[in-house]
PDB file with SEQRES, HELIX, SHEET and CRYST1 records, atoms N, CA, C and O in Angstrom:
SEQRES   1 A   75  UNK UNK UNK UNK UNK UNK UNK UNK UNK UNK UNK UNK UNK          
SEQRES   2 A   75  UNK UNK UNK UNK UNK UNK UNK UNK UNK UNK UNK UNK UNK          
SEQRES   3 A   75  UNK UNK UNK UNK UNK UNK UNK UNK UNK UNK UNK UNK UNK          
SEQRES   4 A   75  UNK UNK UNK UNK UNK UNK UNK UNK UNK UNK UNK UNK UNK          
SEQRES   5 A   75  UNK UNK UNK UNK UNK UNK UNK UNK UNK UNK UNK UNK UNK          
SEQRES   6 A   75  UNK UNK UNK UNK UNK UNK UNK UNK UNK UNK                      
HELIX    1 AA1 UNK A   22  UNK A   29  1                                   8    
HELIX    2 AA2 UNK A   30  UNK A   34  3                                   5    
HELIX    3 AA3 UNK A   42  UNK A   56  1                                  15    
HELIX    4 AA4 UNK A   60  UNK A   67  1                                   8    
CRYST1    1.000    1.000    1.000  90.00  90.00  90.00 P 1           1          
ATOM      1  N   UNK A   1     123.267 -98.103 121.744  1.00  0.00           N  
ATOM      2  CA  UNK A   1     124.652 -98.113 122.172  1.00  0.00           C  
ATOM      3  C   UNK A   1     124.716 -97.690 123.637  1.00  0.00           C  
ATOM      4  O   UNK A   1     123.830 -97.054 124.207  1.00  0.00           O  
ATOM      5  N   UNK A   2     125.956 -98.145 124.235  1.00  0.00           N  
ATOM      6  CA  UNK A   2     125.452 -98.514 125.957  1.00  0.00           C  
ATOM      7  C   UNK A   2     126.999 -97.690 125.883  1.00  0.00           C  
ATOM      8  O   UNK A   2     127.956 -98.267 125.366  1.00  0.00           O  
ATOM      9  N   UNK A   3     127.079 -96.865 126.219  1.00  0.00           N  
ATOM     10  CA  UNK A   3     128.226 -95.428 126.744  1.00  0.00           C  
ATOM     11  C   UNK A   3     128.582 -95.497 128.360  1.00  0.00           C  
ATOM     12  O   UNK A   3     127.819 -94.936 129.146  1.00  0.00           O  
ATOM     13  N   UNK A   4     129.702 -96.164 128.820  1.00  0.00           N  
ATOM     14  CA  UNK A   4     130.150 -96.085 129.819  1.00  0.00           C  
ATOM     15  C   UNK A   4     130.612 -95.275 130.990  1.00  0.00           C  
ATOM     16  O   UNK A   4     131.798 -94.945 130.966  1.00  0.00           O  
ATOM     17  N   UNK A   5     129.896 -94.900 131.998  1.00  0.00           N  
ATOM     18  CA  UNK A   5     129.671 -93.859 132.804  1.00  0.00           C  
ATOM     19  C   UNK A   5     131.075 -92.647 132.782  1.00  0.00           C  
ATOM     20  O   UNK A   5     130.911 -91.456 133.046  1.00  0.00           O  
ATOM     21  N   UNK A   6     132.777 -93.431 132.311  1.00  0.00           N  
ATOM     22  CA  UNK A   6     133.619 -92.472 132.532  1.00  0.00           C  
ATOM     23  C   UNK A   6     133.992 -92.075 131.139  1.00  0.00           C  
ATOM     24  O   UNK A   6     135.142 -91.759 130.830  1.00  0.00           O  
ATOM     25  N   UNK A   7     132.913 -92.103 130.251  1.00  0.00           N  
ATOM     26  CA  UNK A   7     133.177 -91.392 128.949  1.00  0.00           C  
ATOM     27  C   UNK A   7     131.771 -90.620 128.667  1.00  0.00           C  
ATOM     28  O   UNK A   7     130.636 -91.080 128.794  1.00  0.00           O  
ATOM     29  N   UNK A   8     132.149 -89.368 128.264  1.00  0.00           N  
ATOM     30  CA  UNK A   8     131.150 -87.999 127.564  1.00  0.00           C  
ATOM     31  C   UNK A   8     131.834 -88.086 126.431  1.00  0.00           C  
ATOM     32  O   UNK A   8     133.021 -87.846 126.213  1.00  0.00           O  
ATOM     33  N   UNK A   9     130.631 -88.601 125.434  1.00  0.00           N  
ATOM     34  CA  UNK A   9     129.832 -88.149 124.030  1.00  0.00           C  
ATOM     35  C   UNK A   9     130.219 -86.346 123.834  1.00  0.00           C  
ATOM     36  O   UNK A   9     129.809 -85.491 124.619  1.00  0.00           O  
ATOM     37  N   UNK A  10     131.031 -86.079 122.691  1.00  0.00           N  
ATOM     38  CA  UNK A  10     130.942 -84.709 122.179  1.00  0.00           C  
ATOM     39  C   UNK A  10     130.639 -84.429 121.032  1.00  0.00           C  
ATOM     40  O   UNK A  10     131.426 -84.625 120.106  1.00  0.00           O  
ATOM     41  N   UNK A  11     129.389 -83.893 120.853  1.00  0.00           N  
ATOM     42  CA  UNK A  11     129.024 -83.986 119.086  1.00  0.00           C  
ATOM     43  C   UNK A  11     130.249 -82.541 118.446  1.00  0.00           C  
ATOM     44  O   UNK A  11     130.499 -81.367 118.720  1.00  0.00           O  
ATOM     45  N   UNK A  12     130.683 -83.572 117.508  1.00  0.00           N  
ATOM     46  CA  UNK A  12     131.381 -82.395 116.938  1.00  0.00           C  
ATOM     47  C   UNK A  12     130.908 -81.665 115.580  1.00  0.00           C  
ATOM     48  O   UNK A  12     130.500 -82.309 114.613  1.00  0.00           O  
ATOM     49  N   UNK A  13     130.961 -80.873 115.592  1.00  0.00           N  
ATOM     50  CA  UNK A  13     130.244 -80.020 114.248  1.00  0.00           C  
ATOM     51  C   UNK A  13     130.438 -80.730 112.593  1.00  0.00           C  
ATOM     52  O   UNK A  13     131.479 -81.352 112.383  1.00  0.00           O  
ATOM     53  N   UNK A  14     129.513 -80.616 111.583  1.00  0.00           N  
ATOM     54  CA  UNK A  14     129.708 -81.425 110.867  1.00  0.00           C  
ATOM     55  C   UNK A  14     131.182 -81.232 109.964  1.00  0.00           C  
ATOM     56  O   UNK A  14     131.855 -82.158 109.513  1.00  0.00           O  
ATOM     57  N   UNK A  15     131.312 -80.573 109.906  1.00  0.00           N  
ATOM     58  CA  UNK A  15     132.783 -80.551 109.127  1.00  0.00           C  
ATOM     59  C   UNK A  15     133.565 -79.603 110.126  1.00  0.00           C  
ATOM     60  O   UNK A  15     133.425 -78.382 110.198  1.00  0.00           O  
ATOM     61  N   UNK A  16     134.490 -80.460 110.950  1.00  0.00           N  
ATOM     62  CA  UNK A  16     135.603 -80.162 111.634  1.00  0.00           C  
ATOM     63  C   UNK A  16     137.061 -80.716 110.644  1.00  0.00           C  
ATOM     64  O   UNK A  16     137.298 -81.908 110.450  1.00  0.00           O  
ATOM     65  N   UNK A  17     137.729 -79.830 110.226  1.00  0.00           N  
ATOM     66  CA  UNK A  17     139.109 -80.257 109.845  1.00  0.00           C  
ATOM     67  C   UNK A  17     139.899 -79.814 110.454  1.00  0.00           C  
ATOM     68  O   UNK A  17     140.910 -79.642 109.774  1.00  0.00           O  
ATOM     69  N   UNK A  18     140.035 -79.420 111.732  1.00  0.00           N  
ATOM     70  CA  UNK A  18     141.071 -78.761 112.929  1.00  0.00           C  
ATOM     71  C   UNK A  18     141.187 -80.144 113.517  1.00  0.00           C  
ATOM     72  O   UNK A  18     141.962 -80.171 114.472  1.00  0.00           O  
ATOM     73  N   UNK A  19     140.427 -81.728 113.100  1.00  0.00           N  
ATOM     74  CA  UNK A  19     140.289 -82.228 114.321  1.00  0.00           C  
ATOM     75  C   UNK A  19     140.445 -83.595 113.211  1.00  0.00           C  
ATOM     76  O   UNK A  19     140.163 -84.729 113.598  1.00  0.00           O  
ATOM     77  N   UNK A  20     140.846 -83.369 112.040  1.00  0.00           N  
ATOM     78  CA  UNK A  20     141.206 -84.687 111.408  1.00  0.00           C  
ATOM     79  C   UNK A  20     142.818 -84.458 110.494  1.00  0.00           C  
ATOM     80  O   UNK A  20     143.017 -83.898 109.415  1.00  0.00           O  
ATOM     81  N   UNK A  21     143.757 -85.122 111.409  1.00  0.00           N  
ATOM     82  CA  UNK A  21     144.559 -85.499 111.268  1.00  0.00           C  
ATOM     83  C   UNK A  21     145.413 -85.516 109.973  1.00  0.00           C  
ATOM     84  O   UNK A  21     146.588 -85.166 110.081  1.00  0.00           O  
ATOM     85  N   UNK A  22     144.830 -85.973 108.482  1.00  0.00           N  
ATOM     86  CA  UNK A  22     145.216 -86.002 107.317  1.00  0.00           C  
ATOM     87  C   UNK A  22     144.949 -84.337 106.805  1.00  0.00           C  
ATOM     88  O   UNK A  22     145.698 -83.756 106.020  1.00  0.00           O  
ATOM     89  N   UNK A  23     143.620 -83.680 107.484  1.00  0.00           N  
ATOM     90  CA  UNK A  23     144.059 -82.442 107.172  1.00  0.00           C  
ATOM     91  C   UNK A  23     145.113 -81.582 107.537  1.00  0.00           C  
ATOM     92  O   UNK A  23     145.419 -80.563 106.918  1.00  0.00           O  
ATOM     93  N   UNK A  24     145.753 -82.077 108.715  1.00  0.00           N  
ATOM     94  CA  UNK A  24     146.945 -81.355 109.358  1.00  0.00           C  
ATOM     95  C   UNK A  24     147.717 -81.786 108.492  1.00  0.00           C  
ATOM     96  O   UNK A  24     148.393 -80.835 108.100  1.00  0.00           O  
ATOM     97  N   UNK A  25     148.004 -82.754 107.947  1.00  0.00           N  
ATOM     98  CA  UNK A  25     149.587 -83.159 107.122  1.00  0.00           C  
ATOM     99  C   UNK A  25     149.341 -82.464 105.561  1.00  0.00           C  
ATOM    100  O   UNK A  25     150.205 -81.999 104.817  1.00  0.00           O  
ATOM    101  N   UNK A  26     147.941 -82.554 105.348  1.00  0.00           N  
ATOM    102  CA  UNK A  26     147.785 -81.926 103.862  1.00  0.00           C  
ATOM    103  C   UNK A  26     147.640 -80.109 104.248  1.00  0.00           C  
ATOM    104  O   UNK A  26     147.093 -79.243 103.565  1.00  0.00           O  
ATOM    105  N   UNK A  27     148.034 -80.031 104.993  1.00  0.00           N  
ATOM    106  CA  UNK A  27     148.250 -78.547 105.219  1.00  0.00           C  
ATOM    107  C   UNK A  27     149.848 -78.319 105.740  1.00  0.00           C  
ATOM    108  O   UNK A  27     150.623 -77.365 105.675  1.00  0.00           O  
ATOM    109  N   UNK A  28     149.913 -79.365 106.158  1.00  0.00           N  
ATOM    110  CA  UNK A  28     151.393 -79.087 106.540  1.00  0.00           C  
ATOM    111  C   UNK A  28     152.286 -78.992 104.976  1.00  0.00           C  
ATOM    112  O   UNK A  28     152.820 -77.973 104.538  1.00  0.00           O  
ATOM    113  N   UNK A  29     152.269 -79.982 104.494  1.00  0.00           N  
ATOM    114  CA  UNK A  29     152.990 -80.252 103.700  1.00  0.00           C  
ATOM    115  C   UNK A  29     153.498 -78.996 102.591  1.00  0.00           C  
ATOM    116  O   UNK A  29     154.625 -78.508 102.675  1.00  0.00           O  
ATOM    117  N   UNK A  30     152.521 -78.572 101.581  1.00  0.00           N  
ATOM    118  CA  UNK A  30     152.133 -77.157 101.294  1.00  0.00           C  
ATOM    119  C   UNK A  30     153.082 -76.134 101.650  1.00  0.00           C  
ATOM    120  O   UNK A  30     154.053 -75.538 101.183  1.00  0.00           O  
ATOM    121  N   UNK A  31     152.162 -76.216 102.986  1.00  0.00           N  
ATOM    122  CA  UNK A  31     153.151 -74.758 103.579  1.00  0.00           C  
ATOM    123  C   UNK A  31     155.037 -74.635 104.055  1.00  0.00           C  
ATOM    124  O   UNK A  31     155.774 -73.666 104.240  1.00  0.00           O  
ATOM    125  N   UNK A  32     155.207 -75.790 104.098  1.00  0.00           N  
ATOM    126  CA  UNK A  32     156.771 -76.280 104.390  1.00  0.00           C  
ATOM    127  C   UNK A  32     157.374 -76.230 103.032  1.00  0.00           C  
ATOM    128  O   UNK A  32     158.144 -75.358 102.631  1.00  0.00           O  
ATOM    129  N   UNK A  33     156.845 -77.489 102.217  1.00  0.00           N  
ATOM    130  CA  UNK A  33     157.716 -78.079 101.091  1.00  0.00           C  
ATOM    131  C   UNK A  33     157.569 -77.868  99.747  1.00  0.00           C  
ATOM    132  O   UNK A  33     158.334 -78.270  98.871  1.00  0.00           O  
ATOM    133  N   UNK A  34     156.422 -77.136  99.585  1.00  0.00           N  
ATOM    134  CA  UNK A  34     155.875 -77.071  98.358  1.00  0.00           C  
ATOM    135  C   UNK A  34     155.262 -75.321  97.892  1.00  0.00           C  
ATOM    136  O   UNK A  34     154.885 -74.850  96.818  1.00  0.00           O  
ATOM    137  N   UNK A  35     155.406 -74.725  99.307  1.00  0.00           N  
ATOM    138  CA  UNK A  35     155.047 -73.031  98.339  1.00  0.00           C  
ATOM    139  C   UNK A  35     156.011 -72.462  98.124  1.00  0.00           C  
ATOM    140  O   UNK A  35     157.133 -72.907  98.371  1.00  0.00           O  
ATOM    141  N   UNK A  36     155.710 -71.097  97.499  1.00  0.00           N  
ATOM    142  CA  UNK A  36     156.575 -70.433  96.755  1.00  0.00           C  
ATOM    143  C   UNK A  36     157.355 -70.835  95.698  1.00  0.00           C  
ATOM    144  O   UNK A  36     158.447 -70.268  95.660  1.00  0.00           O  
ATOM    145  N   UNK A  37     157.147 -71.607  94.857  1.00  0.00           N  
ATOM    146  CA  UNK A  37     157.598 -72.525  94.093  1.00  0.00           C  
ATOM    147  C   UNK A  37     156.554 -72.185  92.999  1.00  0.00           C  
ATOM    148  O   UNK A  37     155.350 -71.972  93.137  1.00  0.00           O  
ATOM    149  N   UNK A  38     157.712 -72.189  91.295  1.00  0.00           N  
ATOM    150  CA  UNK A  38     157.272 -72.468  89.817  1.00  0.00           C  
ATOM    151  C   UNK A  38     157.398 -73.578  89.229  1.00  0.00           C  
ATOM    152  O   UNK A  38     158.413 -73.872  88.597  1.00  0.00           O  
ATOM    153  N   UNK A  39     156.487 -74.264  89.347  1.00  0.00           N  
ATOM    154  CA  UNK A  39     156.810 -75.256  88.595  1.00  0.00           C  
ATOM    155  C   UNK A  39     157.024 -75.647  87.228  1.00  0.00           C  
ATOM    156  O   UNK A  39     156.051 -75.165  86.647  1.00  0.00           O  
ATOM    157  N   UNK A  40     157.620 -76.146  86.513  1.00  0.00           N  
ATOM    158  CA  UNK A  40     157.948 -75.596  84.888  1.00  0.00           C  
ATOM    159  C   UNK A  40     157.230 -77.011  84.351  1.00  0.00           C  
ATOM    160  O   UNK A  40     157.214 -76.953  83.122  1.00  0.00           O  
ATOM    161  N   UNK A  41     156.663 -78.190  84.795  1.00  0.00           N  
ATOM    162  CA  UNK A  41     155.755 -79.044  84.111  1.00  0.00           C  
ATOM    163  C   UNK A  41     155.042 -79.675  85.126  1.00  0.00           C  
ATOM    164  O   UNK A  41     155.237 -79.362  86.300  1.00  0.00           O  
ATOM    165  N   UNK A  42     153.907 -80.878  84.675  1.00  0.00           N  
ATOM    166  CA  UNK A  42     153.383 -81.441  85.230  1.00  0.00           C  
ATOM    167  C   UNK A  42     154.109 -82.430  86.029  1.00  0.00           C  
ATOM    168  O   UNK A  42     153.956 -82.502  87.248  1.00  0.00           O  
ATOM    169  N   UNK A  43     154.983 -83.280  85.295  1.00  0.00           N  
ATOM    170  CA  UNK A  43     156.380 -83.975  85.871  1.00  0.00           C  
ATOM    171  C   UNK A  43     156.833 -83.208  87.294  1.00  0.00           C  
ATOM    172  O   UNK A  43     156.748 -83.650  88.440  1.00  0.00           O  
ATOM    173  N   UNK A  44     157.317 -81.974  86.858  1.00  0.00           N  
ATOM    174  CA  UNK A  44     158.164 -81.390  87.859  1.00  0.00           C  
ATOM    175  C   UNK A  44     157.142 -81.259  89.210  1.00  0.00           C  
ATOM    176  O   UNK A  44     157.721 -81.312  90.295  1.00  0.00           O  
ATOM    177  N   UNK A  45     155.649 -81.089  89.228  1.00  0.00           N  
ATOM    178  CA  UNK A  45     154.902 -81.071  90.323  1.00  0.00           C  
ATOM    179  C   UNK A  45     154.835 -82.477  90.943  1.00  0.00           C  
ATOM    180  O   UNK A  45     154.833 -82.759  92.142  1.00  0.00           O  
ATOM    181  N   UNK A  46     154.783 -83.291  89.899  1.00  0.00           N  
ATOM    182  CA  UNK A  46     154.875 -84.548  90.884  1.00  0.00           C  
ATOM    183  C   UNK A  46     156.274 -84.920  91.176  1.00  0.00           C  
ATOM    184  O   UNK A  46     156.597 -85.766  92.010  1.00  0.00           O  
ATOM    185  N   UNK A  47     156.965 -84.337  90.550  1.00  0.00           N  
ATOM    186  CA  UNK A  47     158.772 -84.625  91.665  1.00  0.00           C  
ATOM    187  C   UNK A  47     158.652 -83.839  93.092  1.00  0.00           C  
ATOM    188  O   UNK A  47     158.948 -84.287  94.200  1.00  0.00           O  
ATOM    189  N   UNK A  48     158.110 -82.472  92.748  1.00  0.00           N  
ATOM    190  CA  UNK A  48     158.197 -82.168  94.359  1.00  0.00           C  
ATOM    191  C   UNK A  48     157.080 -83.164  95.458  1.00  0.00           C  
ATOM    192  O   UNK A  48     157.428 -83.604  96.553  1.00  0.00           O  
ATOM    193  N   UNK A  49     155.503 -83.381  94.731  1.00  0.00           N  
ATOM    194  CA  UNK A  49     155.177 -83.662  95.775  1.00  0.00           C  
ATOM    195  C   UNK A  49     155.642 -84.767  96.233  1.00  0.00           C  
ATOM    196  O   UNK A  49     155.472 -85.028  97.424  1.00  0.00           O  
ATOM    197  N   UNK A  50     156.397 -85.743  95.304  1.00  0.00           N  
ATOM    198  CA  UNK A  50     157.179 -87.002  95.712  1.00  0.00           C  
ATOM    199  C   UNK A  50     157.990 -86.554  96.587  1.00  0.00           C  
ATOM    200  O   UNK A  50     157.811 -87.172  97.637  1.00  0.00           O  
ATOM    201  N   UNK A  51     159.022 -85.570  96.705  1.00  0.00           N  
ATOM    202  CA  UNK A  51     159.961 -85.457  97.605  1.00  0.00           C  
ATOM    203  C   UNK A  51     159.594 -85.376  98.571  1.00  0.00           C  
ATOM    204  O   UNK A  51     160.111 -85.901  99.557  1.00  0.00           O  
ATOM    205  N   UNK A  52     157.964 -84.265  98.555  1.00  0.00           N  
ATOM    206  CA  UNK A  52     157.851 -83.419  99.643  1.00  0.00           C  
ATOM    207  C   UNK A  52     156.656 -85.138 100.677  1.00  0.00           C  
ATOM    208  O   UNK A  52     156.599 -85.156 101.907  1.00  0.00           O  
ATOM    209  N   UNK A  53     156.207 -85.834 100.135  1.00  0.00           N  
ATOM    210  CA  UNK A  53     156.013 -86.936 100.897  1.00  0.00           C  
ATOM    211  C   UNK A  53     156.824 -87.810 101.284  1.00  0.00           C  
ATOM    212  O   UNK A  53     156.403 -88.273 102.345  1.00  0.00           O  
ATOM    213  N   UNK A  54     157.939 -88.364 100.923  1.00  0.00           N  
ATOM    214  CA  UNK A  54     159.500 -88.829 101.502  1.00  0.00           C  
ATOM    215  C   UNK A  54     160.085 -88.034 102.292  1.00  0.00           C  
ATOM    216  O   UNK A  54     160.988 -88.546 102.954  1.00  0.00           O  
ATOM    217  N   UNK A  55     159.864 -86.858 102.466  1.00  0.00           N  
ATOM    218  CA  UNK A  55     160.214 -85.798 103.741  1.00  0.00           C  
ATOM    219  C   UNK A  55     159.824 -86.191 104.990  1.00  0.00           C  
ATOM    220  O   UNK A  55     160.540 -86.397 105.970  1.00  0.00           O  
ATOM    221  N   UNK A  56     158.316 -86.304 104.857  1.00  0.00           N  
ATOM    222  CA  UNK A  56     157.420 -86.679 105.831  1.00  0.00           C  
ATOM    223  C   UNK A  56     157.498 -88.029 106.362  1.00  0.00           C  
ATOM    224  O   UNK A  56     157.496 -88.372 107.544  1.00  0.00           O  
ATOM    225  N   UNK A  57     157.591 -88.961 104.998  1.00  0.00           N  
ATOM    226  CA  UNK A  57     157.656 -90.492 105.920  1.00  0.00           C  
ATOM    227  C   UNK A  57     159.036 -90.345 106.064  1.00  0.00           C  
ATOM    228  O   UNK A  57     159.254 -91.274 105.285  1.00  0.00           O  
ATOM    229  N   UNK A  58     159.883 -90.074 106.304  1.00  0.00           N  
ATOM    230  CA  UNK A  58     161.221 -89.615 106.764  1.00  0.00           C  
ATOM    231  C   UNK A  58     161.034 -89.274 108.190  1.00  0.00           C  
ATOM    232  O   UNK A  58     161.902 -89.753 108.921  1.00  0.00           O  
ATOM    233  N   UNK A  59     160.241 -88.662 108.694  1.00  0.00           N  
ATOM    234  CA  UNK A  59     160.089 -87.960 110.081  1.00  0.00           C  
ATOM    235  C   UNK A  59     158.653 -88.570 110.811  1.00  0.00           C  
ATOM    236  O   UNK A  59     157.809 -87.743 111.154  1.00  0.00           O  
ATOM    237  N   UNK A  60     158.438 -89.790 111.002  1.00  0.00           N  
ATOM    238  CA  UNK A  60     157.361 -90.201 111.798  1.00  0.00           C  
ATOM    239  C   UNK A  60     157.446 -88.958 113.173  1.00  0.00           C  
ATOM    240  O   UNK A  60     156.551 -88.120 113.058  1.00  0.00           O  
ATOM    241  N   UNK A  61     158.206 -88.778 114.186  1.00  0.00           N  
ATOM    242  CA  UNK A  61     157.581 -87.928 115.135  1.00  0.00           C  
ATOM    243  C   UNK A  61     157.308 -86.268 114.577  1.00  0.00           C  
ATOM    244  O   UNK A  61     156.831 -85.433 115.346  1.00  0.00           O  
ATOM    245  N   UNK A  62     157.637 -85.971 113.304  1.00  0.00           N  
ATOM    246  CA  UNK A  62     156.270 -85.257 112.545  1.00  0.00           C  
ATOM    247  C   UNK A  62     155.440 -85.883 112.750  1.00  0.00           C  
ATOM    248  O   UNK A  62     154.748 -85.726 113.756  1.00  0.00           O  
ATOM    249  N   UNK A  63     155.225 -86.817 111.854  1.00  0.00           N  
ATOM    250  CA  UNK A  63     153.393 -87.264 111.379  1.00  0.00           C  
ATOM    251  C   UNK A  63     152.636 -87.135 113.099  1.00  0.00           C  
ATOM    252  O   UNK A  63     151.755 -86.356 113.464  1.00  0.00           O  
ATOM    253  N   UNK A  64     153.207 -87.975 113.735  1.00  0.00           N  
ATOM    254  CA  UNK A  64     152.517 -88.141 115.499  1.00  0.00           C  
ATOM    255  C   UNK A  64     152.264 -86.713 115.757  1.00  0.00           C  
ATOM    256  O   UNK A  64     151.089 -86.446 116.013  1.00  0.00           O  
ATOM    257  N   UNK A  65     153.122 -85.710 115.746  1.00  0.00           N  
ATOM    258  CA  UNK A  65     152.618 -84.656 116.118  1.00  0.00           C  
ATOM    259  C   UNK A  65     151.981 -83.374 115.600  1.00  0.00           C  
ATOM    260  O   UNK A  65     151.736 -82.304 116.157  1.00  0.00           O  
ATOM    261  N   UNK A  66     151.750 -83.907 114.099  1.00  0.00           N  
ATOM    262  CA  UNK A  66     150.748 -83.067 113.602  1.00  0.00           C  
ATOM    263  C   UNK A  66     149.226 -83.894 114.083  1.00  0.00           C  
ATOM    264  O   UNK A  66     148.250 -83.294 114.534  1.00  0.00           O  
ATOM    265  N   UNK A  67     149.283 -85.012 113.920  1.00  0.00           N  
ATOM    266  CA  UNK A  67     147.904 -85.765 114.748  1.00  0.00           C  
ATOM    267  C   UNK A  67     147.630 -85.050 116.008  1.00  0.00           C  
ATOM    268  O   UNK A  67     146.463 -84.987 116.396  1.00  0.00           O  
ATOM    269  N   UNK A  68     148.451 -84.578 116.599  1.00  0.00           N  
ATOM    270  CA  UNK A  68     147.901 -84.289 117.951  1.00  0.00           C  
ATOM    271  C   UNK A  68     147.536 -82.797 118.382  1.00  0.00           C  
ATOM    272  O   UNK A  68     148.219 -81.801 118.142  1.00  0.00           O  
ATOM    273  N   UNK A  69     146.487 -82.836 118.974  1.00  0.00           N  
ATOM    274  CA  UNK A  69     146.532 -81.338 118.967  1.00  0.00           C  
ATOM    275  C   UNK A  69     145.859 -81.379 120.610  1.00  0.00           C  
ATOM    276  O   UNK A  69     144.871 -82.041 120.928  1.00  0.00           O  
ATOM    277  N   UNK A  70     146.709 -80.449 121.584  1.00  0.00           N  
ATOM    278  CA  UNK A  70     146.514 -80.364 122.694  1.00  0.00           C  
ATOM    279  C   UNK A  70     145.387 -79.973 123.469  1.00  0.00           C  
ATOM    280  O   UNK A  70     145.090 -80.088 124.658  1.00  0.00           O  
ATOM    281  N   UNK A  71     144.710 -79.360 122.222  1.00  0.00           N  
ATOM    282  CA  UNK A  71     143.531 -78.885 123.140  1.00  0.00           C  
ATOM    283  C   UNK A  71     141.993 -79.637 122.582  1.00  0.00           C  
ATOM    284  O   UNK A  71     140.763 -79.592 122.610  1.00  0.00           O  
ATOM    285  N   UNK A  72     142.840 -80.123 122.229  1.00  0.00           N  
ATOM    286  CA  UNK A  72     141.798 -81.407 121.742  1.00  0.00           C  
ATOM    287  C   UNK A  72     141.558 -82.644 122.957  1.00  0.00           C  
ATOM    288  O   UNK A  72     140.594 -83.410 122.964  1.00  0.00           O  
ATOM    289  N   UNK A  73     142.376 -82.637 123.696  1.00  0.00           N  
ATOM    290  CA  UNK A  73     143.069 -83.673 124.520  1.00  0.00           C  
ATOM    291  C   UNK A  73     142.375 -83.383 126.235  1.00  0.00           C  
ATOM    292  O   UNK A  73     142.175 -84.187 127.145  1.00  0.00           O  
ATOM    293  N   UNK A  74     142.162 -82.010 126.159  1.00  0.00           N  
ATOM    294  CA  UNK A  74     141.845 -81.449 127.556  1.00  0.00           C  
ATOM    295  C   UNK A  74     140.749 -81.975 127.991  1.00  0.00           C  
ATOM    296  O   UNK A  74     140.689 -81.991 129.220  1.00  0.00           O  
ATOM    297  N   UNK A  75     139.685 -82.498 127.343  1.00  0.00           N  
ATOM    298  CA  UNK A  75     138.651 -82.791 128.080  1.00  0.00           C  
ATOM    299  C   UNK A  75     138.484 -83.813 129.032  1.00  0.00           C  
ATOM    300  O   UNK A  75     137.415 -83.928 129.632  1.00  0.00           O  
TER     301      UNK A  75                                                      
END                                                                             
């Protein structure tokens, strides 16, 4: 593979989840829409997480900006 002089290669460690995206939303989600909460059946867990994902595709400039993380960006 032939790497073009205005791009640096950064090996990133083998399991980074600060730096993949679906882990930010599956952490987001949780901590917003879904803790502190009893759930009284199996049903009732999948009503919240249904809601609590119609929240989210509800708010695309969420999703964009849990993808992004600034200091990811600096180099």
């Amino acid at each position: 593979m032939v790497v073009p002089p205005n791009i640096t290669l950064m090996p990133l460690p083998p399991r980074c989840p600060e730096l993949n995206p679906v882990e930010n939303v599956r952490q987001f989600m949780p901590d917003n829409w879904l803790s502190n909460r009893i759930f009284k059946s199996y049903d009732d867990i999948v009503d919240h997480c249904g809601f609590a994902w119609n929240q989210l595709v509800d708010q695309p400039w969420r999703i964009i900006s849990l993808g992004l993380r600034q200091w990811a960006h600096g180099f």
